[in-house]
C-alpha positions, -999 to +999 in steps of 0.1 A: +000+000+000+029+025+010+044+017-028+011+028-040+009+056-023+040+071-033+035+063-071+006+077-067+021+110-053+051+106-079+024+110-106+003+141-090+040+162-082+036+162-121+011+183-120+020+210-097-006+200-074-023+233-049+000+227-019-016+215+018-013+246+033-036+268+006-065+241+010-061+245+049-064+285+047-096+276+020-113+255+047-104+280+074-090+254+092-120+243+101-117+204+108-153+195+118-161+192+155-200+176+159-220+150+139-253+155+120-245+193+111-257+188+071-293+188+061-300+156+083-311+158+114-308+138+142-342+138+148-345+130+109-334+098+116-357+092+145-385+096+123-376+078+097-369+043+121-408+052+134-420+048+096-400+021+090-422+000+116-454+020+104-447+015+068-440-015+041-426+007+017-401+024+043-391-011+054-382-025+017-364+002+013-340-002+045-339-038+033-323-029-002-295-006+016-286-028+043-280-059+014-251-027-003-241-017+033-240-056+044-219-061+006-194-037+015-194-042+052-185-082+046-149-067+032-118-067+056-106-031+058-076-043+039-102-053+008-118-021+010-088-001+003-073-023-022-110-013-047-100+021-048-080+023-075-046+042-062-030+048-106-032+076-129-045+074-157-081+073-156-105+079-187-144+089-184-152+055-208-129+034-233-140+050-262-147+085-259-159+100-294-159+068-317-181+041-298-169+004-308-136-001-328-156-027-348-186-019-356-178+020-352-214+028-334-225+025-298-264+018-283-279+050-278-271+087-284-237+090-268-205+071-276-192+067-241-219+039-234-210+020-269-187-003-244-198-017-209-189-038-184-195-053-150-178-058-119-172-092-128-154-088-164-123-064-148-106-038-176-128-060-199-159-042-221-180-056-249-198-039-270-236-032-268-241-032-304-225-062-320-211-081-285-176-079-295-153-083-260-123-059-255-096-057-232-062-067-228-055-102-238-084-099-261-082-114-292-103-099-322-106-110-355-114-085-384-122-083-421-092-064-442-083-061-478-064-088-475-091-113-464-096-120-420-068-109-395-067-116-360-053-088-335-043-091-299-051-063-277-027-051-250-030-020-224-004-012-198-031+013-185-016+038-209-045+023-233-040+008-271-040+026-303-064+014-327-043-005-360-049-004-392-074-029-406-106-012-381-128+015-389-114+038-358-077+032-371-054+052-351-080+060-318-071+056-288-092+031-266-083+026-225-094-004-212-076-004-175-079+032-173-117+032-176-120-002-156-105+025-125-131+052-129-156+026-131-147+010-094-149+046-086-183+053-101-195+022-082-181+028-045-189+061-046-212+077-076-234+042-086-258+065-108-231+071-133-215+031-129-251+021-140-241+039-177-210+016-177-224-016-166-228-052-191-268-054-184-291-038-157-273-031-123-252-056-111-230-039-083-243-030-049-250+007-034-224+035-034-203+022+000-198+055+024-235+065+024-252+028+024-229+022+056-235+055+070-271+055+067-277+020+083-254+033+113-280+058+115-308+034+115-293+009+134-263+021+159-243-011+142-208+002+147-192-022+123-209+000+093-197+034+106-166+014+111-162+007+073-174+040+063-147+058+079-122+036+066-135+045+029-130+078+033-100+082+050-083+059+023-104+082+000-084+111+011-050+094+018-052+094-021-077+125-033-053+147-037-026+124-059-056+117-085-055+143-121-090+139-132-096+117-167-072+120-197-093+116-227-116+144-221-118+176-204-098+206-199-067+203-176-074+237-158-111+231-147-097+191-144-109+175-106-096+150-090-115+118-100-140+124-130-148+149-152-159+183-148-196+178-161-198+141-145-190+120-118-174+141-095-200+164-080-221+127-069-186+117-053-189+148-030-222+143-021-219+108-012-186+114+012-202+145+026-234+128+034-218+097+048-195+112+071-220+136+086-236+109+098-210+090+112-185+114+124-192+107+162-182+075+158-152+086+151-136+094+180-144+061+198-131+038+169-094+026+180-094-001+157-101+025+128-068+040+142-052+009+150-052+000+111-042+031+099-013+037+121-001+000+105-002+014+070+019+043+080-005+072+083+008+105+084+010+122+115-006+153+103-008+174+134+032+164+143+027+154+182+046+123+171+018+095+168-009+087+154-049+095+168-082+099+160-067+136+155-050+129+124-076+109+108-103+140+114-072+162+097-067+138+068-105+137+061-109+174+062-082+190+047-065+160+019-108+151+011-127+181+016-100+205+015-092+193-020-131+189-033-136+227-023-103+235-041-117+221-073-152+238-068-131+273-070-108+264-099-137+250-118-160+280-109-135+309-122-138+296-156-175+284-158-211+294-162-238+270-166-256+245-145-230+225-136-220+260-118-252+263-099-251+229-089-219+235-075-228+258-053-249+235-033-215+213-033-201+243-017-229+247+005-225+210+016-188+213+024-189+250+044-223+230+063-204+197+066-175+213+081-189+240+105-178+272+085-205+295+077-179+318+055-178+287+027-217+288+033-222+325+024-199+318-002-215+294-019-247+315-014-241+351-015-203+353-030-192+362-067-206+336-089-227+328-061-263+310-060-280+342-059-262+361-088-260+332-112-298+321-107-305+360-112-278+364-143-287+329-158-327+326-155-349+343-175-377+361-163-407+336-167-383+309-152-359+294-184-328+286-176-306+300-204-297+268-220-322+262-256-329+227-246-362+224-233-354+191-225-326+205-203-345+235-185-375+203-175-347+185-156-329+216-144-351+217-110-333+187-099-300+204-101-305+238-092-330+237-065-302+214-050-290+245-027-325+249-014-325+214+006-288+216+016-294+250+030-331+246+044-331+256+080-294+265+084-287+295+106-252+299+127-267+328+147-234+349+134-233+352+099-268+339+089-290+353+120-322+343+106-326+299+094-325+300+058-355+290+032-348+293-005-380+283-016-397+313+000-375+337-008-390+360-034-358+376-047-346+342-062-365+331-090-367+293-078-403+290-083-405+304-114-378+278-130-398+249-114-431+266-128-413+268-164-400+237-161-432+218-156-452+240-176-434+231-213-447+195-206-473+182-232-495+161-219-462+139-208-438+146-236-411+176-240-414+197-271-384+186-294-370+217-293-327+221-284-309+187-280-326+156-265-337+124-277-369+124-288-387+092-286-406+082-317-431+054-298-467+067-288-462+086-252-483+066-220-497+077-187-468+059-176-442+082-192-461+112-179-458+106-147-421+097-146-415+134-161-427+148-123-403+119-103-376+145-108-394+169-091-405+147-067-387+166-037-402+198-047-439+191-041-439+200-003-425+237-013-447+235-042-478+218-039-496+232-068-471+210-090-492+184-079-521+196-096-498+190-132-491+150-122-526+144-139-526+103-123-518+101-085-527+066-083-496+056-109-478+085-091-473+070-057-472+037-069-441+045-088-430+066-061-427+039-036-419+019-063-389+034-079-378+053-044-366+060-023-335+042-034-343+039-072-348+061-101-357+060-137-331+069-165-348+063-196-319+066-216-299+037-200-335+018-200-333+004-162-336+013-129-306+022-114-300+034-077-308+069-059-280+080-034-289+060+001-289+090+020-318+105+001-341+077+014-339+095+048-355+127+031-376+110+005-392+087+037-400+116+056-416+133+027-436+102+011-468+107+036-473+145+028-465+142-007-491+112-008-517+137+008-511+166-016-508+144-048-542+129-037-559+154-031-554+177-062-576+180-087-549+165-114-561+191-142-545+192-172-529+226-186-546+251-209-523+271-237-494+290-220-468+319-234-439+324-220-435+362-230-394+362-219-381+332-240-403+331-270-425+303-265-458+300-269-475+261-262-513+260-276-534+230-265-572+223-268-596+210-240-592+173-244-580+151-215-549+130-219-529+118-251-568+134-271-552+167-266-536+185-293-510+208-286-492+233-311-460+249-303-442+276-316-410+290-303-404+323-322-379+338-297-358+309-277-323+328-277-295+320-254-270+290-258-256+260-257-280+228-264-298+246-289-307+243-332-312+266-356-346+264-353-366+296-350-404+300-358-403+261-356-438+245-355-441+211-331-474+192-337-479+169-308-511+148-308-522+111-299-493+106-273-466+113-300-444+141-319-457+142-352-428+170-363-397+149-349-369+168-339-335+157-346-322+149-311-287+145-301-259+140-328-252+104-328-220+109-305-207+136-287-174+143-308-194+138-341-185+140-375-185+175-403-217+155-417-237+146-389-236+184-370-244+200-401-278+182-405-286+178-369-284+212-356-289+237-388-321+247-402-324+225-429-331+203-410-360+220-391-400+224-396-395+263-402-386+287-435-350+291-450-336+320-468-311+316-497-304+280-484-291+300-456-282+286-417-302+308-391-280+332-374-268+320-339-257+344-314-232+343-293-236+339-251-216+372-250-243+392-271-276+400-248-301+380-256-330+406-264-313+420-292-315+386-310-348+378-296-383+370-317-411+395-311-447+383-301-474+401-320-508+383-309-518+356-284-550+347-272-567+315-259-601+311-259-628+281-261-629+282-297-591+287-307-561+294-302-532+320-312-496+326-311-480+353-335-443+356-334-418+373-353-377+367-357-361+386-379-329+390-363-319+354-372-316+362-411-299+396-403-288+406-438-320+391-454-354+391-435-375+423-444-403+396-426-399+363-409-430+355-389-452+327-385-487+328-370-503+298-359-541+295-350-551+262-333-587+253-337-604+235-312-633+218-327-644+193-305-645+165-328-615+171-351-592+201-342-566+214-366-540+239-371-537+265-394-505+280-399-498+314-418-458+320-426-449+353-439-415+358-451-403+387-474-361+387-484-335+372-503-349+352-536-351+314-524-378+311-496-381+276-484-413+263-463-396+234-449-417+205-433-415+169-423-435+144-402-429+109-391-437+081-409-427+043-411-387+036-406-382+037-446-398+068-454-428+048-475-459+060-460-462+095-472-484+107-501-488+141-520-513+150-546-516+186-562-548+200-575-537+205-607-526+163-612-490+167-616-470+142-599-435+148-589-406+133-605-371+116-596-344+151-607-319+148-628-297+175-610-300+182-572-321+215-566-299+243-551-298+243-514-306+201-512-281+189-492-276+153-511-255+137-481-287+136-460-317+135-481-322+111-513-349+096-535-354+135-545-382+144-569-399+180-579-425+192-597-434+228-602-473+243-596-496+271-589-521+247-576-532+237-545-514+205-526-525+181-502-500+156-482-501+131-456-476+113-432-487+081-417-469+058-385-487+023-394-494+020-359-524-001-347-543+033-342-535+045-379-519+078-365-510+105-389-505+145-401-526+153-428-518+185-448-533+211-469-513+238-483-530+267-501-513+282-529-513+318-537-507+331-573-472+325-577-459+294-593-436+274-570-414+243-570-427+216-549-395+192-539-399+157-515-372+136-505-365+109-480-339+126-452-320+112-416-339+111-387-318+109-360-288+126-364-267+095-371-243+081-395-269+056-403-292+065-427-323+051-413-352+051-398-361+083-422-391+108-424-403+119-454-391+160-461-414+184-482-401+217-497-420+243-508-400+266-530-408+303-542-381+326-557-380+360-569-384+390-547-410+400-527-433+383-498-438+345-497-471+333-479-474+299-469-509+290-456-513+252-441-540+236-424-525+203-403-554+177-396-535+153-368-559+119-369-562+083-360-580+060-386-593+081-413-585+116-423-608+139-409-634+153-444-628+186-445-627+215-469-595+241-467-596+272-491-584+310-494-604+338-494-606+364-520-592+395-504-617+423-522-604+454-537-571+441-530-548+425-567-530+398-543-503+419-533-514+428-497-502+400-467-540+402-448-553+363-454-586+348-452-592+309-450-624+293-445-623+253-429-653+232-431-652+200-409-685+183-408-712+209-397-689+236-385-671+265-403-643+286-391-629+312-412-593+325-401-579+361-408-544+373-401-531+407-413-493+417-406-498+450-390-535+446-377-539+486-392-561+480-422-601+469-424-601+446-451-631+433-471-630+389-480-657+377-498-670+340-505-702+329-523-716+364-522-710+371-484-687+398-473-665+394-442-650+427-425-618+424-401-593+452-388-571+433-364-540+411-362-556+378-359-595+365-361-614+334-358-651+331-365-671+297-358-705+292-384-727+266-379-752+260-406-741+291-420-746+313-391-719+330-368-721+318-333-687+331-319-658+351-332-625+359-314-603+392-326-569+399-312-552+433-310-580+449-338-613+464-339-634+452-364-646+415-374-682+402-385-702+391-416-726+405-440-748+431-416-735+411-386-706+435-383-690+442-345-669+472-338-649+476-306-630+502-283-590+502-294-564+488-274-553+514-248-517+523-257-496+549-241-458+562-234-438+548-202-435+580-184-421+560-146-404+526-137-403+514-099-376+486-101-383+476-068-423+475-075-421+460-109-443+487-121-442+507-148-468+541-152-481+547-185-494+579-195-527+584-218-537+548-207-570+537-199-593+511-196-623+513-219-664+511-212-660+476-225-639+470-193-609+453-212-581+444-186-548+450-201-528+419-194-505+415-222-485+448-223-465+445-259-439+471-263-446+490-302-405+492-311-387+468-293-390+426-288-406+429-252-437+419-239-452+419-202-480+398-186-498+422-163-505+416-127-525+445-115-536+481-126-542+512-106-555+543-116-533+573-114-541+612-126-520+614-160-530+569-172-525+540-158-501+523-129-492+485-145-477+463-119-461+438-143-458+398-136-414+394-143-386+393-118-367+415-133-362+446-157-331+435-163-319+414-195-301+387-173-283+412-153-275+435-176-295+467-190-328+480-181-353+470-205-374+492-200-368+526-212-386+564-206-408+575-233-409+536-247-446+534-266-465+504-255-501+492-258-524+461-247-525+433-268-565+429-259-583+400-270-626+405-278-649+377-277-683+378-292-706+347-285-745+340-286-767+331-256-792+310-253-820+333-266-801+349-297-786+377-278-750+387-286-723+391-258-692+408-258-665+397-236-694+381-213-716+411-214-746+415-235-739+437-260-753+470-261 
């Protein structure tokens, strides 16, 4: 072991290690002096032994960590510190940016779980695609131009160069040096061993916490024995390790894993664990007994060995070094990993009685309270483009909130501490984000994530809200979103406290043991507020600050249809080129299938360029053009999409956004408008894209279909079919989309995508031409972002060159079994030689009617006409239901003017005004010339008239020279940076009128009968 040991220090004194005597002055010297100071409680534990005996649940889960603790307790001391790996190198997974040397791919998304293994196959991995084994002594045969030839693989733990002969000729693969992080992974951070592992989980709990949390329970001193022998053999070696080799960047490096994986669980497993069994340490002499026969360092020089210089060695060598790495890793970072940092920080200063680390980790530069307030947007979004990324970001960035709940020193932090409650961190509003972009159980497709093509079930829904299981308590009116209770806690006792759901490793693996003391205690009041909410489902939502607006209609579960646009998303990282995107989600499933992930993190020139770029997106390109993408360091508003309209209302839907900024040089106009109509039987969608620059305008629009791209069918009104090219049309990118055809027309088309489920889902589209002759282009393109080219979806292009304004109107008809009969046409715009952008469609579906109207600037009354009736609108966006060829309700947004024939209805104008005050601190803004009108129209959209902002309204008040808005955000400020609002900015409500029929024929405006 001594040999070891010094080897091991050789290797770091390579480095140019931080020296002792910094790490003591970071930790103030503080070396720990009482037990259960963290987040658990003495009286904790109590509690959770009296629901033990009161519960079955409680007991199984005991059960499950005393089999780990019993595993790793059955060891001699000896055994336990021979697993920890004491060599350099280590690497985060063999094969780091290829996936299998063979077969060149991996299972999954991500390369680094192409090759697994098991405790019981050491520095040996096979791969999970065609079950070749690897590893030194290995013998592999492969095919060469020179017929088969057998290889031998060897690793020294330096790992073995790929030879000529495979596909990942001249990669680097490291058996032995993955095989170490793995041990680590699985004493001390199981969740991430779980990725590595040969099938399911086959290795017991993480050892320190296991052992530590069944001392708790039980008083056995042989587990807190054990424990303490992990971690002081832990931090004999801690500060000898140099991170991973294969990944990573050396100055942000820590000690055992890598800087976005691995490490941050090791902390909170040794933190965790030795709270709990620090007391024991003082009274263990045969913990000090084996130590001092290994040659322990006498670090506090009184010339022997004690219980003194174990408490040293822990404190200063462990968590002396895991708060040196928090600092060197924070100077150069911002992002989640960054927040959830902080809580590590929090855990240590906590852990080891020093409320300056605490305040630190709290209120210091690059703190929890200026990153949530620089990094969170102000209805909640993280800044990352993923909304994937910002569902899960509760469960990382809330972590602070339960390490810090209740702490209070009486010095520095007078008054206990409660995160959730405290207004000037926006913590609730990135849990209400967070839950609120979930459809009916699925995530938009929008930024990276894997989006699963198979139908969605109640199931999957609830496993969405497991995360944010540990929230519900703060947050009760998250149960309300769960939507099945029943399935809830039965997964919830289920699963935890000791297991969680990964759905991209497709097992259970296990939850950290010390969170079953905090998940126990909070089963029986979750239980009660899960049971008794209400469990209904979300309405349409706009979240003004990113750019997103989600419609739904009324229906319950995987009935409901749900439209998504996302005309202003800006930020970074995690995110496509993919503005004024349209996501169709209906039936359980994503119709419009995102591209995911690439296929592995490193990637390939091919596989980025089609996953990420616009071409392959559901939106408009420009001159074959990329979208413009920001960079972090520019402030997000000046990049962002502007929202012109929104309403939601019983018979439809709207969300009108704008983003020009994304075709800088090009886009005169780049806006979409889509209108979701709820008819109860067979709603639809009816999208309106206006685009004016450049002289290529491409409407851009795929749908998912069988694996090989077959079940898709187009027909144009005027019979022409298209046909295979001769030449690739410009802007076609060949490498990812083939069987190519085109056809050009002026007529109307119609096209369909079908799944071939046992439901017969499917998309069914009707696009209405205008006057101009386009080219209509279809073609078979990737569908996942690999290097494989299938499963497929089918891609139609619709082309119009020349200069001026392209409109593409669409109506989407998502169905199961037959295509809804319906009837989609334009309206003739009267007076008007096709030049203006105002639309009118009428939609017949069985015995109901809508006609839609959209007009770019909502100024102008325009005149339709069809079959000799005249229709008047003056207003952004309109929606009029007929039945039997009467009006019975109509909808205008931000306009004045909409009816039919003699039935014409004219309304007050939206109040609109100059900001003439801003109270920061209030959140208020005073608007002079602004008032409510007789109609008694509340203005709760405030839009700004020049600039990308909009404002839901909390409250008004009367003042002499307008109005007083008290406006719904956390901030004015763009992520910590300038005022948003200005002096003299000109703003106006974006009002919404409804106009139904009562029961006796009377007309009612806004509720009201009309006067």
């Amino acid at each position: 072991m001594k040999k070891m040991i010094l080897q091991a220090n050789v290797d770091a004194r390579l480095r140019n290690k931080i020296q002792r005597s910094q790490v003591e002055n970071l930790i103030g010297r503080c070396f720990k002096e009482h037990g259960y100071t963290g987040p658990i409680r003495k009286e904790d534990v109590k509690r959770v032994r009296e629901y033990v005996k009161k519960y079955s649940w409680a007991r199984d889960a005991v059960e499950r960590i005393r089999l780990g603790a019993d595993y790793w307790a059955s060891m001699s001391d000896k055994e336990l510190c021979a697993f920890i790996p004491t060599e350099n190198p280590r690497a985060y997974c063999p094969c780091y940016g290829f996936g299998c040397p063979l077969c060149g791919t991996g299972k999954g998304w991500n390369a680094f779980r192409a090759l697994t293994t098991s405790l019981a196959t050491p520095n040996r991995w096979r791969c999970a695609t065609c079950g070749q084994w690897w590893g030194p002594g290995e013998e592999v045969v492969c095919k060469t131009r020179k017929g088969l030839k057998r290889f031998m693989i060897g690793d020294d733990g330096a790992g073995w160069e790929v030879p000529d002969g495979f596909p990942a000729k001249g990669h680097r693969y490291y058996f032995i040096a993955a095989w170490r992080l793995y041990k680590f992974f699985v004493m001390f951070a199981s969740r991430k061993a779980a990725e590595m592992t040969v099938e399911g989980v086959d290795f017991p709990m993480t050892a320190p916490d296991s052992l530590a949390v069944m001392y708790a329970l039980t008083g056995n001193s042989r587990y807190a024995h054990k424990a303490l022998v992990i971690l002081n053999r832990l931090a004999q070696l801690y500060p000898t390790f140099d991170g991973v080799i294969n990944i990573g960047v050396s100055s942000r490096m820590p000690y055992i894993s890598w800087i976005t994986a691995g490490e941050e669980e090791i902390v909170e497993t040794c933190v965790s664990a030795y709270d709990l069994v620090f007391e024991h340490l003082a009274r263990d002499e045969e913990l000090v007994e084996f130590f001092r026969r290994e040659g322990h360092e006498d670090m506090d020089n009184d010339g022997k060995v004690t219980h003194e210089d174990l408490r040293r060695n822990i404190a200063i060598n462990l968590f002396g070094y895991m708060l040196e790495w928090i600092h060197r890793e924070r100077r150069s970072s911002l992002n989640d990993w960054t927040l959830w940092e902080a809580s590590h920080m929090a855990l240590i200063g906590r852990l080891l009685e020093n409320p300056r680390i605490v305040y630190e980790a709290l209120e210091g530069q690059k703190g929890y309270r200026e990153l949530m307030t620089r990094l969170l947007y102000n209805d909640g979004r993280f800044y990352y483009n993923s909304l994937y990324y910002n569902n899960h970001a509760p469960e990382w960035l809330a972590a602070i909130g339960f390490v810090l709940e209740g702490y209070c020193d009486g010095k520095r932090f007078k008054q206990p501490i409660h995160l959730f409650r405290d207004s000037s961190i926006p913590l609730e509003r990135l849990v209400e984000f967070s839950s609120g972009v979930v459809c009916s159980g699925r995530i938009p497709g929008i930024g990276d994530q894997a989006v699963p093509r198979k139908r969605v079930t109640p199931e999957d829904a609830v496993k969405l809200f497991i995360n944010q299981t540990r929230l519900i308590p703060h947050y009760p009116w998250l149960a309300e979103r769960i939507g099945n209770p029943d399935l809830f806690i039965k997964e919830l006792k289920s699963f935890s406290p000791l297991w969680q759901v990964k759905g991209s490793i497709g097992c259970a693996v296990p939850r950290p043991p010390q969170d079953a003391i905090w998940l126990t205690l909070a089963i029986p009041e979750i239980e009660r507020l899960v049971k008794s909410a209400s469990g209904q489902d979300m309405g349409s939502r706009l979240f003004t600050d990113t750019g997103l607006g989600i419609l739904c209609t009324n229906h319950s579960g995987i009935r409901k249809l749900h439209a998504i646009l996302n005309y202003g998303i800006g930020g970074c990282d995690h995110g496509h080129r993919d503005q004024l995107a349209l996501n169709i989600i209906a039936f359980g499933r994503e119709l419009t299938l995102n591209k995911g992930y690439p296929f592995t993190w490193s990637g390939s020139n091919k596989v980025p360029h089609w996953l990420f770029n616009t071409i392959a997106q559901n939106t408009v390109r420009i001159d074959g053009q990329c979208q413009h993408a920001p960079g972090t360091e520019v402030p997000v508003r000046d990049h962002a999409g502007k929202l012109h309209a929104y309403f939601d209302e019983d018979i439809a839907a709207l969300v009108d956004g704008s983003c020009e900024p994304v075709y800088p040089n090009s886009a005169i106009h780049y806006r979409r408008s889509v209108f979701l109509i709820k008819d109860p039987d067979n709603p639809f969608i009816v999208d309106v894209f206006d685009v004016e620059g450049g002289t290529v305008r491409d409407y851009q629009f795929h749908a998912q279909a069988d694996a090989n791209g077959k079940q898709f069918e187009i027909r144009l009104g005027d019979g022409k079919t298209p046909k295979p090219v001769r030449e690739i049309p410009a802007f076609v990118d060949s490498r990812f989309m083939y069987d190519i055809k085109t056809t050009q027309t002026r007529a109307d088309l119609t096209a369909r995508w079908w799944i071939g489920d046992e439901e017969d889902t499917g998309l069914a589209m009707t696009m209405m031409q205008g006057a101009k002759e386009r080219t209509v282009i279809i073609a078979k393109g990737q569908a996942e972002g690999s290097d494989k080219s299938l499963p497929c979806d089918p891609h139609l292009v619709v082309r119009e060159t020349g200069k001026g304004n392209s409109q593409f109107i669409s109506v989407f008809f998502p169905y199961q079994g037959m295509v809804p009969n319906c009837q989609a046409e334009r309206m003739k715009l009267m007076g008007v030689d096709g030049g203006s952008a105002a639309v009118g469609a009428r939609i017949t579906v069985g015995s109901r009617t809508y006609v839609v109207f959209h007009d770019l600037e909502g100024v102008k009354v325009h005149q339709f006409s069809y079959n000799g009736q005249c229709y008047n609108f003056q207003g952004i966006g309109g929606v009029i239901l007929e039945e039997k060829g009467k009006m019975k309700t109509l909808v205008l947004s931000c306009g004045r003017i909409i009816g039919k024939g003699e039935a014409i209805f004219q309304t007050e104008s939206a109040p609109e005004g100059a900001v003439v005050a801003i109270n920061e601190e209030e959140r208020s803004v005073e608007v002079a010339g602004f008032h409510l009108k007789r109609n008694g129209l509340k203005p709760w959209l405030l839009q700004w008239r020049k600039r990308p902002w909009s404002y839901w309204v909390a409250n008004v008040e009367k003042i002499k020279r307008g109005m007083k808005l008290y406006l719904d955000t956390f901030s004015f400020k763009d992520r910590g940076k300038d005022f948003l609002i200005k002096i003299h900015d000109q703003v106006r409500c974006m009002q919404t009128t409804v106009i139904t029929q009562d029961a006796s024929g009377k007309w009612m405006l806004n509720g009201k009968r009309r006067k």
